[in-house]
VONU-223253 format. One record per residue (C-alpha): z, y, x; residue in one letter. Coordinates in steps of 0.02 Angstrom, whole numbers, plus 50000, padded with zeros to 5 digits. Example, Ala and Ser with C-alpha at 12.3 -4.5 7.8 and 13.67 -1.06 7.14 Angstrom:
2
503904977550615a503574994750684s
# end
This chain:
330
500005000050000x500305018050055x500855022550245x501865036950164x503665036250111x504015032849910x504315048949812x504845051149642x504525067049523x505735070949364x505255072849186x506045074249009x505505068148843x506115073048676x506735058048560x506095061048399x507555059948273x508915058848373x510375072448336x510685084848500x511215086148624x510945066448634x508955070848605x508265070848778x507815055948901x507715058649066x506345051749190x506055049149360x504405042149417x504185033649570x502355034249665x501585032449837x501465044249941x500205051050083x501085066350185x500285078650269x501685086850357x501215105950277x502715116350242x502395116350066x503025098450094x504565106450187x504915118450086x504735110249905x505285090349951x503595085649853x502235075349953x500555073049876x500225055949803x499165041349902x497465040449795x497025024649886x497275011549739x497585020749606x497455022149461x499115011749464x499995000349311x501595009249272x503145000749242x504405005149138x506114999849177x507395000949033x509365000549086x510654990049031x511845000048904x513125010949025x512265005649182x511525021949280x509345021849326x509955021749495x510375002949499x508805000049475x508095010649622x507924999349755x506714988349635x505855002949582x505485008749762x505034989049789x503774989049642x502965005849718x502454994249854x501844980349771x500394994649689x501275001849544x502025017349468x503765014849426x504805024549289x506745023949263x507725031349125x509325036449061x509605042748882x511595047748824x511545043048664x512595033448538x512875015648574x514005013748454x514805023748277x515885037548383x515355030648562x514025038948684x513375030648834x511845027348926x510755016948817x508925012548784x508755019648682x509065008448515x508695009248313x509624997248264x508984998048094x507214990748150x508324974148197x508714967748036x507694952547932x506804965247822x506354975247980x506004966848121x504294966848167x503674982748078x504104995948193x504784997748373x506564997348410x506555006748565x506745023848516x505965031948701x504545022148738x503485031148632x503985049048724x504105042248890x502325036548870x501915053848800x502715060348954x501885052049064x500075055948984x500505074249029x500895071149214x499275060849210x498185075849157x499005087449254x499915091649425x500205077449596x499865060549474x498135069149388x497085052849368x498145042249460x498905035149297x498315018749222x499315018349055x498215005548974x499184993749088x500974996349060x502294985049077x504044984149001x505424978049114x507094977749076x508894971149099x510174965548979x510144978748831x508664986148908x507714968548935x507984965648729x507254979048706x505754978548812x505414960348739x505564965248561x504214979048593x502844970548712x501854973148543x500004976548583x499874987148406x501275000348475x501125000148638x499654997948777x500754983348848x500064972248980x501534960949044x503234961149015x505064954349105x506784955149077x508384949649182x510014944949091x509174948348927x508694938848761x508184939848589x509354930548487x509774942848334x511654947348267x512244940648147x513134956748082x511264962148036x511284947647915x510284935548037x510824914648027x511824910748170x510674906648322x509354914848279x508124916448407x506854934448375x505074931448413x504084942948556x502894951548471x501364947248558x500724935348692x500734944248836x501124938249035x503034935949012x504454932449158x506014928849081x507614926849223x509304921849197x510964921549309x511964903949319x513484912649310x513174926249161x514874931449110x514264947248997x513254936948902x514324921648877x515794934448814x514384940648688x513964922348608x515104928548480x513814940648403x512404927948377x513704913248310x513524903248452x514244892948594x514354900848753x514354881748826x512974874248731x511524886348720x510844897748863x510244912448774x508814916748905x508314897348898x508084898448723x507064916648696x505774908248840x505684892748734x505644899448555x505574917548551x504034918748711x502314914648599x500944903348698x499464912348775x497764900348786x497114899648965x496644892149127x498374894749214x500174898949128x500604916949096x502504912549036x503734911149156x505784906849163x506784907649285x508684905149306x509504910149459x510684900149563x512304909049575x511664927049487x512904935349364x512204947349232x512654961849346x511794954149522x510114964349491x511214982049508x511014990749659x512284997749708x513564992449598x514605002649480x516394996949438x516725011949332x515595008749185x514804993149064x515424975849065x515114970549239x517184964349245x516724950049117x515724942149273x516404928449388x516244927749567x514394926649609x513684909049679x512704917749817x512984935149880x512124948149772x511004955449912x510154935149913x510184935449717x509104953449745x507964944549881x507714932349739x507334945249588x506054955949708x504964938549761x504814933749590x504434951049518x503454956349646x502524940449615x502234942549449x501564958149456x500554957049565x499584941149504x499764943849320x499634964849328x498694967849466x497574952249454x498024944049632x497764925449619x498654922049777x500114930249697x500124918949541x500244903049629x501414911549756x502644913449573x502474895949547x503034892449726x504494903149709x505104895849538x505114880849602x506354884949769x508124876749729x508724884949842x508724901749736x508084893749567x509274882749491x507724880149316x506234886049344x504484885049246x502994891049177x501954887649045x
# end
């Protein structure tokens, strides 16, 4: 990719129908970079974009509820290199009746049986994507934006969401992947327990998992299951992921040997979100990160950027013991 250093630019949407001051989500948007050294560079911090493969996929990453875009940083920067754009977000908005905290951006309303399926249920993809056809038309990222290949990627609160929304009618969705995230419904929405929410369209899908998932095994209780019988992740790859037709699988799973729901944050945050419901990791956090770059990296560059190597590379890594305790594709 690009000799130059990564750089990121900052942006704000407006969130249609949400009440202020918890009406604005804020972007940064991560790019490659080719310096010249001027001292407008000096003097202003911002380097001109690298041309050189653009126009670039953009990724969207949506955060876990409480957890701060700049966990996700050091994947972002990672995903620059691999040949994409790469957005992070943070909206303060209500995550709960009386609560505020970083979120999503939810409607929770569009989650219930009579709902489901007939509108989105994030509430900022729709102006981040706005956002980011403005800096496309205009300013260092004119032309350099490809935003009929977007992908959604997300963790935990953020990963639901970006599975229940890889819908080809809303969105110009290409791939989508999630980490500690699935898309079995609550039952306090009036959902049957174990209920398992279908993706919306067939799309190249990579679905990971930690072994040691505290946060999510404490939440069983809100989809009226066992936390030692059914694997959440397991079961949205098997039942919730729809079949795409083709000459190689575009569905992957993977579980990761000794990852807890909070592995993938970079650098952790003990102040905020559930992180203390997590046991002691199998395998140090920084391994568990080597683990969640390969595959991701992987995926999109074989099933985004259209790298064949890369695709079989996936199915290498998924099937590494050593870092995957179950791993497939279909």
């Amino acid at each position: 990719m690009s000799g130059g250093p990564v750089r990121c630019l900052h942006e704000a949407a407006a969130v249609p129908g949400a009440a202020a001051p918890y009406d604005t989500v804020h972007l940064r948007v991560f790019h490659p970079t080719a310096p010249t050294g001027d001292e407008r560079e000096r003097q202003t911090g911002e380097f001109p974009a690298d041309p050189a493969e653009a126009p670039w996929p953009v990724v969207v990453v949506l955060p876990g509820v409480n957890i701060g875009p700049e966990g996700y940083r050091w994947l972002a920067e990672r995903w620059v290199g691999v040949g994409c754009c790469v957005v992070t977000l943070a909206l303060v908005g209500e995550i709960m009746p009386g609560a505020a905290g970083i979120t999503p951006g939810m409607d929770l309303e569009a989650c219930r049986p009579d709902t489901y399926g007939t509108r989105p249920s994030c509430t900022t993809l729709g102006p981040v994507l706005g956002a980011l056809e403005r800096l496309g038309r205009a300013g260092r990222l004119a032309g350099l934006l490809d935003l009929d290949r977007v992908v959604l990627a997300g963790h935990s609160a953020g990963g639901t969401m970006a599975l229940q929304n890889a819908s080809t009618d809303w969105f110009p969705v290409a791939a989508v992947l999630s980490y500690a995230s699935h898309t079995m419904a609550s039952t306090m929405f009036g959902w049957p327990p174990g209920s398992v929410l279908p993706v919306p369209s067939a799309l190249p899908t990579l679905v990971m998992g930690g072994e040691f998932d505290g946060v999510m095994a404490a939440s069983a209780v809100r989809y009226g299951t066992d936390d030692h019988v059914e694997d959440p992740v397991v079961r949205t790859f098997d039942e919730g992921v729809p079949h795409r037709d083709g000459p190689e699988p575009t569905a992957h799973l993977a579980i990761l040997r000794g990852a807890t729901h909070t592995s993938v944050i970079h650098p952790a945050d003990h102040t905020t979100a559930r992180g203390f419901l997590d046991p002691e990791p199998g395998r140090p956090d920084a391994a568990v990160r080597h683990t969640v770059a390969e595959l991701t990296s992987a995926f999109l560059a074989g099933h985004v950027l259209d790298r064949p190597h890369e695709r079989a590379r996936l199915r290498q890594l998924l099937a590494d013991g050593s870092s995957v305790v179950h791993g497939r594709s279909r």
